[in-house]
Every structure is written in structure tokens, then in C-alpha cells.
C-alpha positions as MATLAB code, in Angstrom:
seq = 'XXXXXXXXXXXXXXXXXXXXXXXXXXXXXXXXXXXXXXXXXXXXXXXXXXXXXXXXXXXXXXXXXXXXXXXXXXXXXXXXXXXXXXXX';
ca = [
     -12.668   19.115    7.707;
     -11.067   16.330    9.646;
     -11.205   16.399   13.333;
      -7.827   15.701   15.161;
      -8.437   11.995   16.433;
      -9.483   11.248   12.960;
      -6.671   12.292   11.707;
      -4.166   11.019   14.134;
      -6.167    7.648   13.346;
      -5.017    7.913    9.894;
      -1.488    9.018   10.436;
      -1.657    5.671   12.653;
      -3.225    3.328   10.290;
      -1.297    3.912    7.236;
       2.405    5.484    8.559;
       5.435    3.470    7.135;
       7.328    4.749   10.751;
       6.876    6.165   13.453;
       6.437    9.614   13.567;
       5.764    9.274    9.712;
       3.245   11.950    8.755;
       4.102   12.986    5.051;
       4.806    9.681    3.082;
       2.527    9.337   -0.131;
       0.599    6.575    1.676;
      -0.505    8.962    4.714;
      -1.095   12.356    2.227;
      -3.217   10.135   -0.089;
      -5.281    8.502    2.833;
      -6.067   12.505    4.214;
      -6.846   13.043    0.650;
      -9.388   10.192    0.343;
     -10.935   10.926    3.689;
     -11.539   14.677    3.043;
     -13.033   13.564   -0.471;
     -15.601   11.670    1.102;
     -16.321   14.626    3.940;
     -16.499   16.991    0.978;
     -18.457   14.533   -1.684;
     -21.520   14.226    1.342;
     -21.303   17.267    1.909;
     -21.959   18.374   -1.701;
     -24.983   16.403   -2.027;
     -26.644   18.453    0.508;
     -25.538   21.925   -0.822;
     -25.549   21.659   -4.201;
     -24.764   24.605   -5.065;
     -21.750   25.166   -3.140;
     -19.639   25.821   -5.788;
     -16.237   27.127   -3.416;
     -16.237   23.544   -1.908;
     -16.614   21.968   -5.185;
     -13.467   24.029   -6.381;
     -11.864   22.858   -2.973;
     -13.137   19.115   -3.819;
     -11.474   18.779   -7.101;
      -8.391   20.386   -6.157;
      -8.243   17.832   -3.879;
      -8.865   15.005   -6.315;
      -6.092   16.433   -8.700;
      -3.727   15.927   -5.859;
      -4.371   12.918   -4.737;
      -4.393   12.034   -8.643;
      -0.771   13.456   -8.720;
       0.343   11.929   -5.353;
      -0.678    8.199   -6.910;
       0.648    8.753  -10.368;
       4.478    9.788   -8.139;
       3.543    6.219   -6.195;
       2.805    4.039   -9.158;
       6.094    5.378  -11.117;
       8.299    5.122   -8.010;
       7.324    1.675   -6.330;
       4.562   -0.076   -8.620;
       3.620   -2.849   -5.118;
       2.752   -0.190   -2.811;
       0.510    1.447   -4.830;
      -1.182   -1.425   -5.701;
      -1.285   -2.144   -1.747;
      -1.964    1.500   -0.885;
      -5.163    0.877   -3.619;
      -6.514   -2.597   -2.483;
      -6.429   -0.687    1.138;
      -8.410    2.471    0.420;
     -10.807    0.665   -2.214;
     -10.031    3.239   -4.495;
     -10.016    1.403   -7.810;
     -13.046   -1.632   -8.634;
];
């Protein structure tokens, strides 16, 4: 779970606007954030098979949320890749 500041970081860092909290680029960078959280997290309790459920639901969105981006504006999901280091 994401504390507030770290969220409001987030929001911050990758808004379009201001006040801009539910553009793809902002939803996918909670996404990738809570991923990580969750992915350490599993490596500890390995058997933890609610937040694993919880994990890849999360990954299927933010699979979704990229596929809209690429089909709708091609340079700012290359950007919006390049900044979370998503792809290698």
C-alpha cells in the first residue's frame, strides 16, 4: 500500500496538469509502484497467495492501461516507458 506523500509524489511527477490525477500516465505510474511494493513483498511471504491474486490483477491493468496508451498516442507511451524503465 502506498502511503499518501508517496503518492502525491507520483501524482506530481508524472501529471499532464494540474490537478491531473487519472490520466493513463499517473494510473500506470500507481500501478508500477504498487507492483514493486507487492513483488518485495511476495518474496518474503511466499505463500501469500491473496496478494499474489491482488499482484496480477494489478499487472493485467496496467497491461490494459498501456495497450489504450500505445493505440491512442504511440510517443507518450514510448515516453511514459523510457520513464518508468518498464521495457529493456
Amino acid at each position: 500500500m502506498l502511503k499518501r506523500e508517496q503518492k502525491e509524489s507520483i501524482i506530481k511527477e508524472y501529471a499532464i496538469k494540474d490537478g491531473d490525477t487519472g490520466s493513463v500516465e499517473v494510473q500506470v505510474a500507481l500501478l508500477t509502484e504498487e507492483i514493486k511494493i507487492l513483488t518485495e513483498h511476495l518474496k518474503t511471504n511466499i505463500h501469500d497467495f491473496h496478494s499474489k491474486r491482488g499482484l496480477l490483477m494489478k499487472v493485467g491493468k496496467r497491461r490494459s492501461l498501456l495497450e489504450y496508451l500505445k493505440k491512442t498516442d504511440v510517443n507518450r507511451y514510448r515516453e511514459l516507458i523510457k520513464r518508468l524503465g518498464l521495457r529493456k
